[in-house]
C-alpha positions in Angstrom: 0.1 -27.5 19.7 -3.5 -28.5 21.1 -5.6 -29.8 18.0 -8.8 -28.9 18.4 -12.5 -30.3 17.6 -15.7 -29.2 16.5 -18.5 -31.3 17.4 -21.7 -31.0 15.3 -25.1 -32.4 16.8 -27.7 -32.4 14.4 -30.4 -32.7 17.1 -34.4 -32.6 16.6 -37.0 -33.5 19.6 -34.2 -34.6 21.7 -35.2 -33.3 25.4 -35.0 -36.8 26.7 -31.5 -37.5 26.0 -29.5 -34.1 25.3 -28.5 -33.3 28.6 -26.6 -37.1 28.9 -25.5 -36.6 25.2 -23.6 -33.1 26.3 -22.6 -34.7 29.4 -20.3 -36.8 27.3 -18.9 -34.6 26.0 -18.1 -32.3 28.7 -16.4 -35.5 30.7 -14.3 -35.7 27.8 -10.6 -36.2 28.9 -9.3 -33.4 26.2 -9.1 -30.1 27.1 -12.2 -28.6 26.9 -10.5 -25.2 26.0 -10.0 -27.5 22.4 -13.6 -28.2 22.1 -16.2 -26.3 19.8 -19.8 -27.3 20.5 -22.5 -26.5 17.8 -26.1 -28.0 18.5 -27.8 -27.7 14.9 -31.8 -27.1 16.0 -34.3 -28.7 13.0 -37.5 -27.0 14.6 -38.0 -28.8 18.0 -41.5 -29.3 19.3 -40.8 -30.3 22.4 -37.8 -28.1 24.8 -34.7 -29.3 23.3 -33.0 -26.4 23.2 -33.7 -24.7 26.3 -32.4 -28.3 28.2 -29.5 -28.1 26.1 -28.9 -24.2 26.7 -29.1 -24.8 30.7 -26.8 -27.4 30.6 -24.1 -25.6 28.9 -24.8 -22.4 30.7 -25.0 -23.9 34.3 -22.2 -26.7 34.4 -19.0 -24.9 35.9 -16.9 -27.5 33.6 -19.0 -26.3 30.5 -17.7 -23.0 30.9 -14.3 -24.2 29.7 -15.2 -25.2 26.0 -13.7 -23.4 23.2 -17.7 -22.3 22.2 -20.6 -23.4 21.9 -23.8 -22.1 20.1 -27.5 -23.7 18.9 -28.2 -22.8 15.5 -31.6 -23.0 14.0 -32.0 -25.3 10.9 -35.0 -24.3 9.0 -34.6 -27.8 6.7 -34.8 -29.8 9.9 -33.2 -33.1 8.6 -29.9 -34.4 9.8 -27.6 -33.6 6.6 -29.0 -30.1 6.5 -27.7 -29.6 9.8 -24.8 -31.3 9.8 -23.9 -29.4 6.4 -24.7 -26.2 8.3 -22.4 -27.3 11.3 -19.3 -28.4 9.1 -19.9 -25.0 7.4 -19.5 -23.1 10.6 -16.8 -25.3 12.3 -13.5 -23.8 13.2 -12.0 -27.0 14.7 -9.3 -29.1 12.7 -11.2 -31.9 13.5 -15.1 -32.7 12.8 -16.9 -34.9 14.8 -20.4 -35.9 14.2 -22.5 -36.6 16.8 -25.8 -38.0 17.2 -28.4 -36.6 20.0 -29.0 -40.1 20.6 -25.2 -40.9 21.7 -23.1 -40.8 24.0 -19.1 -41.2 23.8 -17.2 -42.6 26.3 -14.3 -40.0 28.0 -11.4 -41.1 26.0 -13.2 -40.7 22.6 -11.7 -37.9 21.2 -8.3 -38.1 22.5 -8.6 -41.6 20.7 -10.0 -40.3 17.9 -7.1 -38.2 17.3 -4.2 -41.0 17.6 -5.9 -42.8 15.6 -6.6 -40.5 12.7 -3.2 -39.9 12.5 -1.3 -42.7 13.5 -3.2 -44.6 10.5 -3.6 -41.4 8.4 -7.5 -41.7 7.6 -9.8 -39.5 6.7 -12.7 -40.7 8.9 -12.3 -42.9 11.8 -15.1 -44.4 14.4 -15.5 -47.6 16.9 -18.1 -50.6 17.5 -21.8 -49.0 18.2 -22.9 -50.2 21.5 -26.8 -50.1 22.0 -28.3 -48.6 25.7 -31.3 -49.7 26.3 -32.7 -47.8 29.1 -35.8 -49.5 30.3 -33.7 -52.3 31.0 -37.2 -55.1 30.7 -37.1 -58.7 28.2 -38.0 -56.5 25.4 -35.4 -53.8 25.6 -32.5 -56.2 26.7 -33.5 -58.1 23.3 -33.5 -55.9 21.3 -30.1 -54.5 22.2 -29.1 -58.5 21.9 -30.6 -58.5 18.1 -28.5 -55.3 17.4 -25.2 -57.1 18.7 -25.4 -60.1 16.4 -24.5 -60.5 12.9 -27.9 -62.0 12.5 -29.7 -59.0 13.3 -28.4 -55.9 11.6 -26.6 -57.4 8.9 -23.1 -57.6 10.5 -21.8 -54.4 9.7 -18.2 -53.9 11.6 -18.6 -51.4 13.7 -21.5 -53.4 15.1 -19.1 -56.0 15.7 -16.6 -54.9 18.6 -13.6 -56.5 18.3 -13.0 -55.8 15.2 -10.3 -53.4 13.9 -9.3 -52.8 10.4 -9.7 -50.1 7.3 -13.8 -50.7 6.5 -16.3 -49.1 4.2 -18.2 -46.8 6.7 -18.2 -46.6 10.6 -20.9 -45.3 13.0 -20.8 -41.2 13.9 -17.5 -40.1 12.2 -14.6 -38.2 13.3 -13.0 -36.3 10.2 -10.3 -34.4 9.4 -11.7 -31.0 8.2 -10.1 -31.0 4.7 -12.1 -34.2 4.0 -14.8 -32.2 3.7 -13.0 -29.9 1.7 -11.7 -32.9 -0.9 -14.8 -34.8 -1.4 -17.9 -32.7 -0.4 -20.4 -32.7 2.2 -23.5 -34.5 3.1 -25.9 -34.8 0.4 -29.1 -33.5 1.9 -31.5 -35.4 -0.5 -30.8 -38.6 1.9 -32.7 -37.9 5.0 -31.0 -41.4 6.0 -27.5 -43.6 4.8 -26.3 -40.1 4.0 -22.8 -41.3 6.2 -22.9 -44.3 3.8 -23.2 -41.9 0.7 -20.4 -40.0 2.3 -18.0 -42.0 3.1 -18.4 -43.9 -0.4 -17.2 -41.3 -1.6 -14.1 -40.6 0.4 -13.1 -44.7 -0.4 -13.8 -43.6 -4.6 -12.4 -40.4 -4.7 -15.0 -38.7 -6.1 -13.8 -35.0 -6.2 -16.1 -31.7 -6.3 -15.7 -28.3 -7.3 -14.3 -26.7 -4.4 -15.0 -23.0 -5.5 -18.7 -23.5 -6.0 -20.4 -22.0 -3.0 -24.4 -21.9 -3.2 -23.8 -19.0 -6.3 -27.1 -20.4 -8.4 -30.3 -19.9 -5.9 -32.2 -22.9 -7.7 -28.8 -25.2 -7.4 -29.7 -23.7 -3.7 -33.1 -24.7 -3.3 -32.6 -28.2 -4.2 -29.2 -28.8 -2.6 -28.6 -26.0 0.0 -26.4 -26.9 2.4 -26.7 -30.3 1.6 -24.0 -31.4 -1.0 -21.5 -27.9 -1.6 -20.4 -29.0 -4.7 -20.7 -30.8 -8.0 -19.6 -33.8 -7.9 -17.3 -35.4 -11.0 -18.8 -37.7 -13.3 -17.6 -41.1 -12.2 -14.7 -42.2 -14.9 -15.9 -46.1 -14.0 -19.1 -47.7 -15.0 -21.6 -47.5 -11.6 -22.1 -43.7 -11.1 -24.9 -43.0 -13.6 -26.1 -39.3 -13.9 -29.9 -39.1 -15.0 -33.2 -40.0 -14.2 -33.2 -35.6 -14.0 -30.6 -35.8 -11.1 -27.4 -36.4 -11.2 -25.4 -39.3 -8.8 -25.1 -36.8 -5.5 -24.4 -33.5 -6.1 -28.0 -32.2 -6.3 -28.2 -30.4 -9.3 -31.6 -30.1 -11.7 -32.1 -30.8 -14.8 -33.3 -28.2 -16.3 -30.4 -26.3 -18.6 -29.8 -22.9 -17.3 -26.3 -21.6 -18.2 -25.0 -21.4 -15.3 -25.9 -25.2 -14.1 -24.5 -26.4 -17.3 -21.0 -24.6 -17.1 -21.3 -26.0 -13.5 -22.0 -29.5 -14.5 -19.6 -29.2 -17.3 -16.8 -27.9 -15.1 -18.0 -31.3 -12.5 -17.4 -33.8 -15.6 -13.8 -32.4 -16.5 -12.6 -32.8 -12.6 -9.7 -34.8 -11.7 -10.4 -37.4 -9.3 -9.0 -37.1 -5.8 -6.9 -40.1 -4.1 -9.1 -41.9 -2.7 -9.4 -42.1 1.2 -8.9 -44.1 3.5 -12.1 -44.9 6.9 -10.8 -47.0 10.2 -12.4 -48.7 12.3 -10.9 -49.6 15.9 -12.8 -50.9 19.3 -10.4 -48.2 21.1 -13.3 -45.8 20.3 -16.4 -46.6 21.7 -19.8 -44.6 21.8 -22.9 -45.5 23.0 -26.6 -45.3 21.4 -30.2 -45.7 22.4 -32.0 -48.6 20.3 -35.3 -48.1 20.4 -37.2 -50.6 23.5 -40.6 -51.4 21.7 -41.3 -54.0 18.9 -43.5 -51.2 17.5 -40.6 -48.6 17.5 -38.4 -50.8 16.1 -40.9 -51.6 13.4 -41.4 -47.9 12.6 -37.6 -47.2 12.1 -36.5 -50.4 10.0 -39.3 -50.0 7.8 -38.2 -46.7 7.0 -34.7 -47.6 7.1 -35.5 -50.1 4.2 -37.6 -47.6 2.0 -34.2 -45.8 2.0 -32.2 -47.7 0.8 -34.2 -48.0 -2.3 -34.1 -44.0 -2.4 -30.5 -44.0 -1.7 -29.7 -46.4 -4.5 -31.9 -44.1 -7.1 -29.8 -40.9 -6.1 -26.3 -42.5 -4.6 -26.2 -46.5 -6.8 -22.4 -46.6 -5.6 -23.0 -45.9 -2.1 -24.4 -49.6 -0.7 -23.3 -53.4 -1.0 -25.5 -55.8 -1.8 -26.2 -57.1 2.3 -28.9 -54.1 2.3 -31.4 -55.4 0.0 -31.3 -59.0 1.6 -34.0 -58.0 3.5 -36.1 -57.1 0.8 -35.1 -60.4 -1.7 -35.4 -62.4 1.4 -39.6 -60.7 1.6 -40.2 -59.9 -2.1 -39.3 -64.5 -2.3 -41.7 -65.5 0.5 -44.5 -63.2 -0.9 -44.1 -64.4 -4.1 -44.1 -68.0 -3.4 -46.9 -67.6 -1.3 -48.8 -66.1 -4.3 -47.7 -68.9 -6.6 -49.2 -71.4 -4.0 -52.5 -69.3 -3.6 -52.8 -69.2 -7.1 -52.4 -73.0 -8.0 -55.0 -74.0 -5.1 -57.1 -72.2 -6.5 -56.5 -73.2 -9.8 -56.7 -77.1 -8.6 -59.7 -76.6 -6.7 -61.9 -74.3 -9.6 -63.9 -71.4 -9.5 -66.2 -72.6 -6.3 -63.3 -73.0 -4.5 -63.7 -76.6 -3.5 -62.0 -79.9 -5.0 -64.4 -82.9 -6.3 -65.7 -83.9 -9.4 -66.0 -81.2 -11.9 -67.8 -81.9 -15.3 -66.0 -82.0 -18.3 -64.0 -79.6 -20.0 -61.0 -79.0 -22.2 -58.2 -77.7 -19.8 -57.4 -74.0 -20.1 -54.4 -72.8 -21.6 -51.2 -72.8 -18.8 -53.9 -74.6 -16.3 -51.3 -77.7 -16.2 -48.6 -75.6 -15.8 -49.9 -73.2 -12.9 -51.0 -76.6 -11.0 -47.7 -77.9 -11.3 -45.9 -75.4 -9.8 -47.9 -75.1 -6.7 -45.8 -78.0 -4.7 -42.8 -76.3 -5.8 -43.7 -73.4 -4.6 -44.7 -74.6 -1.2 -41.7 -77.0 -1.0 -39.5 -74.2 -2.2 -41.3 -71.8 0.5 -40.4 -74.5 3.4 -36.7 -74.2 2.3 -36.6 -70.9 2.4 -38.0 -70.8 6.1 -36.5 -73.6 7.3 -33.2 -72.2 6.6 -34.4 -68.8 8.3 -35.4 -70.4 11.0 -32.7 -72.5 11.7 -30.0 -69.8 11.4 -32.1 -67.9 13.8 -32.2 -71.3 16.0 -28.7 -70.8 15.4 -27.6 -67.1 16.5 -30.4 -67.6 19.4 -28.1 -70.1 21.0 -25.0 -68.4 20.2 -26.1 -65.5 22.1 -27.5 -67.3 24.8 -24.3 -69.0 25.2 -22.3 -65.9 25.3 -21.4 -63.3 27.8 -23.2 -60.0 25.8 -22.3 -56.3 26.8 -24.7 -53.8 26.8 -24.7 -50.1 28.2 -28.0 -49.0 30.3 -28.7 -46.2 33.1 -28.2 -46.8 36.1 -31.8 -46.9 37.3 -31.6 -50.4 35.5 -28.5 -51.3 37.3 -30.3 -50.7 40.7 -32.3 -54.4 39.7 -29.0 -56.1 40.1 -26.8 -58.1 38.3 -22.8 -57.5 37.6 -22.1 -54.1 36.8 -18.4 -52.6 35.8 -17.6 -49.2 35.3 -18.1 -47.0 32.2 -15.1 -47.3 30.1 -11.7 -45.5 30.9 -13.7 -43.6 33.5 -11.6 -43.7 37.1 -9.9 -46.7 38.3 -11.5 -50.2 39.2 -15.3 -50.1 41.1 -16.2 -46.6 40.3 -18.8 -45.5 37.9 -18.7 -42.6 35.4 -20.4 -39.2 37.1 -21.1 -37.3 34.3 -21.2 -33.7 34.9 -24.9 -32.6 34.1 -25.5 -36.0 32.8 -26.4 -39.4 34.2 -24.5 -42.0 35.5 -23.6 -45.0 32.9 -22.8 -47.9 33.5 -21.9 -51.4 31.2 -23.3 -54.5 32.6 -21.6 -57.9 32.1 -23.6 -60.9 32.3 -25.8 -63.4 30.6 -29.1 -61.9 28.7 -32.0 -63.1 30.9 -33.8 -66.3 29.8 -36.7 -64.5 29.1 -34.6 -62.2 26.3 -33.7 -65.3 24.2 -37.2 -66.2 23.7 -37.9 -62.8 22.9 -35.4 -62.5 20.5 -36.8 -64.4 17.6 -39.7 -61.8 17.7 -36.9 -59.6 17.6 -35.5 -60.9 14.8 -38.2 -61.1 12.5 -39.3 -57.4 13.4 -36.0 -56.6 11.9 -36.1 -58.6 9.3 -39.8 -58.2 7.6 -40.3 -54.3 8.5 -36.9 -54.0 6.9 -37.7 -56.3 3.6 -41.5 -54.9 3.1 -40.0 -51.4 3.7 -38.3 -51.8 0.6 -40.8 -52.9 -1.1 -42.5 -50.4 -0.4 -39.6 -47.9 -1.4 -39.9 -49.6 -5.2 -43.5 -48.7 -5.3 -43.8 -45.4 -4.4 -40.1 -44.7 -6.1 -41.4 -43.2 -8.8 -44.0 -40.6 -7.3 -40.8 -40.0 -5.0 -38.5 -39.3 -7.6 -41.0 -37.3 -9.5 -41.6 -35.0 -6.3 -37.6 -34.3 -6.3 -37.8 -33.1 -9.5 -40.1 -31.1 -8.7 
């Protein structure tokens, strides 16, 4: 019997790359009769839905899917409409898709064997970034996002790599997962997949018959995470701070959150699960093609983390607050060394003879420390800078892959087709989509001496983003409670 798939696109303001996203989808190589569609709306601005809605009413080939629909999602985040998707899916299998991807044809069909050849509970493949303007900016910043340097090194950004990993990028589940270990906690408008799929790895179990009864428990969790979780039996899942670890729940004691919460603590664990991660499965993304775009999203990327680690402290590894250790140490040394020139040099800011005086308390001290802290500072660049020095090269020695339309093609260069797509020489039409295409060759010389910019974007919006998630954490916190 044909298994079939429910695809959940939690899409906001994405007119620009819908139509190529559904396109995907509808090339895929499993029978489309097997394939539910659901487009989760969070309150467009701009004509999202009516792009998507022509697409899947005028392609001929679109015609053939199992069903599709666009549901509003009056929340508008992502977890709020994935939640509402997985709630409404009818497929075996969930897939969740990003408006901003695309999957090559034999994703699903890939997907499947996989899933149950290595009997997982959530498998994915390596993340390749599109960037579509195709210029020394773009191309370099799709070049950051394929080194370990640049995004950490996460596996599925790495794209030979095949093995059982902590989290991979989209996720295709087996519906009962969902059932076992909960859904999306909605609190995390980002790393909810990370929160997620932690977990699936612990075993964290939930209350399976507890379906939005309490309207408060609703208010602050609807849709978001369908159950209470268990109390963690090992030390690292604290419940406090007026929120528990994930499931969403208030503090405030009514009887009905307390039997809930009681019921949560007295849960069995489930087995814990198992994710997968092979280069088998590939999907495609668009990075984002400015320096100030890129900003924008790392810092906020860093700020939650810090949030996530408040609500979720199991769900990330220590490699996401490098960034902000790597910052917090070179403002700090920096501060050190302001503050010992000044103390060297007085209140008139200059050196030279001073009259007299008894030296104030710690004055020897603070004066000390200001060539350590500036030969301690050099270290710590010197070392950033010559890794960077480092993966610059490596890159620029290496063949890099990169997906980008075809319009960007059209400048020349070598060009191969779309994965899986035809035989040799042809290139993937996408019905009601673009054509794709991957390029093979050398990033342009003009891209490697971009990249350190590149880098260091990354890097610092990332670290400072942080930072500024521990400052405003607890006027945060206090507005969750709330």
């Amino acid at each position: 019997m044909q298994p079939t798939v429910s695809i959940i696109l939690p899409i906001r303001n994405e007119a620009k790359f819908i139509e190529n996203c559904l396109g995907s989808i509808i090339s895929q190589d499993l029978p489309l009769y097997s394939i539910e569609v659901l487009l989760i709306d969070g309150n467009s601005v701009d004509n999202t839905k009516e792009v998507a809605g022509n697409c899947l009413k005028n392609n001929l080939l679109a015609k053939n899917l199992k069903h599709w629909e666009i549901i509003d999602n009056p929340h508008k985040t992502a977890p709020y409409g994935m939640n509402i998707g997985i709630n409404k899916a009818k497929g075996d299998y969930i897939l969740i898709l990003s408006g901003h991807s695309l999957i090559a044809p034999d994703y699903l069909t890939q997907c499947i064997k996989t899933i149950k050849d290595k009997d997982a509970d959530n498998v994915g493949g390596p993340a390749i970034p599109i960037d579509l303007k195709n210029d020394s900016i773009a191309r370099a910043i799709s070049m950051a996002h394929l080194s370990p340097f640049g995004l950490g090194g996460g596996a599925f950004r790495l794209g030979d790599f095949e093995g059982y990993v902590d989290t991979v990028y989209l996720g295709f589940y087996k519906k009962e997962t969902f059932a076992r270990y909960g859904l999306y906690d909605a609190r995390l408008t980002r790393n909810q997949d990370i929160e997620l799929n932690s977990r699936i790895r612990r075993g964290i179990k939930f209350i399976s018959n507890f379906k939005f009864q309490n309207s408060e428990i609703e208010r602050e969790s609807n849709l978001g995470v369908s159950a209470a979780l268990c109390e963690e039996k090992e030390p690292g899942f604290p419940i406090g701070s007026g929120m528990t670890g994930g499931c969403g729940i208030k503090s405030e004691k009514t009887e009905k959150e307390s039997n809930l919460r009681k019921s949560a603590q007295s849960a069995d664990r489930e087995a814990p699960g198992k994710i997968y991660l092979t280069p088998k499965i590939k999907s495609y993304y668009y990075c984002r093609n400015t320096l100030s775009g890129l900003w924008s999203q790392n810092f906020k990327n860093g700020q939650w983390v810090v949030y996530t680690k408040y609500i979720a402290p199991y769900a990330l590894s220590l490699r996401h607050f490098i960034p902000l250790i790597f910052v917090s140490t070179i403002l700090l040394l920096i501060m050190a060394s302001l503050i010992s020139l000044k103390s060297s040099t007085g209140s008139t800011g200059f050196s030279g003879p001073t009259p007299p005086y008894p030296p104030r308390s710690g004055e020897g001290l603070v004066n000390g420390f200001g060539p350590i802290a500036l030969l301690l500072l050099a270290l710590v660049l010197g070392a950033y800078f010559g890794a960077m020095l480092y993966f610059v090269g490596r890159a620029g020695r290496s063949v890099q892959r990169t997906a980008y339309s075809k319009q960007g093609a059209a400048k020349g260069g070598v060009v191969k087709t779309f994965e899986t797509v035809g035989g040799p020489g042809e290139t993937n039409k996408q019905p009601g989509g673009s054509e794709f295409v991957i390029r093979n060759s050398s990033f342009s010389f003009g891209s490697l001496l971009l990249l350190p910019i590149v880098f260091m974007t990354l890097h610092f919006s990332y670290g400072l983003g942080s930072l500024w998630g521990l400052i405003s954490l607890p006027c945060w916190a206090a507005r969750k409670k709330r």
